[in-house]
C-alpha positions in Angstrom: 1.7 -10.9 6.1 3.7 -12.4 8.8 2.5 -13.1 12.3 -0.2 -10.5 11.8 2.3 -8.0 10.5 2.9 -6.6 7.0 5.8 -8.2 5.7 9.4 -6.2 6.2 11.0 -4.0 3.2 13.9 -5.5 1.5 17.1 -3.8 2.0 16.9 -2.3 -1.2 15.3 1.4 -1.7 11.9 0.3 -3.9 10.0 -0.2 -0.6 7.8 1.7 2.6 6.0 0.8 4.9 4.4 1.9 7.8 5.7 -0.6 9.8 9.5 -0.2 9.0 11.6 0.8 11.4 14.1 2.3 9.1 13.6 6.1 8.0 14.8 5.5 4.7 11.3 3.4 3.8 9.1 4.2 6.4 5.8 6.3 5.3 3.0 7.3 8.1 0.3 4.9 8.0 -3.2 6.0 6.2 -5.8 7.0 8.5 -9.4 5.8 9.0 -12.2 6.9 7.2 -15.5 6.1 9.5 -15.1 2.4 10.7 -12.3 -0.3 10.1 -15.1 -1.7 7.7 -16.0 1.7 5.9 -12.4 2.7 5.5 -11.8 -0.7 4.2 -15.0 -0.5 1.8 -13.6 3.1 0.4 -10.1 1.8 0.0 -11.2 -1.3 -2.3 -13.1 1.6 -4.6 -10.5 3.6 -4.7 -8.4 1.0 -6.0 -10.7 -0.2 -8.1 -10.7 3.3 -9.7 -6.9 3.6 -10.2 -5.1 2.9 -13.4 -3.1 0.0 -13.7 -4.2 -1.3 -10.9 -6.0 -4.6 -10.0 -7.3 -5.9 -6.0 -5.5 -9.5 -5.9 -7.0 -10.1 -2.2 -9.6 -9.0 0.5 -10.3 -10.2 3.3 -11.2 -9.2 7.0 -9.0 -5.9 7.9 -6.9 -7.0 4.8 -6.2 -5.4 1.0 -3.6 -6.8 -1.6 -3.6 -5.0 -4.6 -1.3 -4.9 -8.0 0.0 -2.1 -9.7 1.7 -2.4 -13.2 3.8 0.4 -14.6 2.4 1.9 -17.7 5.6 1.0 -20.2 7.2 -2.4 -19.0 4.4 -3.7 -17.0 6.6 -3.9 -13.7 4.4 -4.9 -11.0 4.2 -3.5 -7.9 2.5 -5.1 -4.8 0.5 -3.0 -2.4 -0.6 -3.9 0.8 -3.0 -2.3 3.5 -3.9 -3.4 6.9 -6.6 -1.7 8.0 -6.4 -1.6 12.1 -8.7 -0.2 14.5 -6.7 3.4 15.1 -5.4 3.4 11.4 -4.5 1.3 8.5 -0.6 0.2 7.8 0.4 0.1 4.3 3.1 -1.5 2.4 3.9 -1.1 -1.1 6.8 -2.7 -2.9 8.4 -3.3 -6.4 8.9 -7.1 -7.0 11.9 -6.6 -9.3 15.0 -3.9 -9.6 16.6 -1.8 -7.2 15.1 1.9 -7.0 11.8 2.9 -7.9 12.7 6.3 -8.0 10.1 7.1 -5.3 7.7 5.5 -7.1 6.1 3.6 -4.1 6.3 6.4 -1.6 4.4 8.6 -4.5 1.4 5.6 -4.7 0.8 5.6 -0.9 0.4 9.5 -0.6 -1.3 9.3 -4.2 -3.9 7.1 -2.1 -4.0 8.9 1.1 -4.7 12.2 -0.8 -7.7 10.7 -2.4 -8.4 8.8 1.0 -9.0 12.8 2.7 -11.7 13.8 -0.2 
């Protein structure tokens, strides 16, 4: 995070965010589920639950998690900032160029199971 913010995408196209201003990476941000604290609470299960995937960070209104690919263990880093109207996310590959959509596929992976 930067200045309270998630950090921006890189110019390449193996990023979103919530908070990116460019169309290309930006995804709509997760909603709430109850409180900031509840929704924050659900989210750490949820990753906890996911395959591949390991929570690095948590802290007030703050999630960092890491995803590895299932072949060459390319990690991804996740990110969720969980606000008082909604929760930003960022999720982005650490190395190469495309993700294929990867990262875009991960956030609504999680805001599907996030609505059930």
């Amino acid at each position: 995070m930067i200045d309270g913010r998630l950090a921006p995408c890189p110019q390449s196209p193996n990023c979103v965010s919530s908070q990116a201003s460019d169309e290309a990476q930006r995804i709509e941000p997760l909603p709430l589920k109850g409180s900031p604290s509840q929704t924050q609470a659900l989210l750490a299960r949820l990753l906890a639950d996911e395959p591949r995937a390991r929570l690095i960070e948590q802290d007030a209104n703050y999630l960092r998690a890491e995803f590895s690919s299932r072949v060459l263990r390319f990690v991804d880093d996740v990110e969720f900032l969980i606000g008082e109207q909604a929760v930003d996310v960022r999720s982005a590959s650490r190395l190469g160029y495309s993700d294929l959509g990867v990262n875009r596929k991960r956030i609504e992976h999680l805001r599907q199971r996030l609505g059930e």
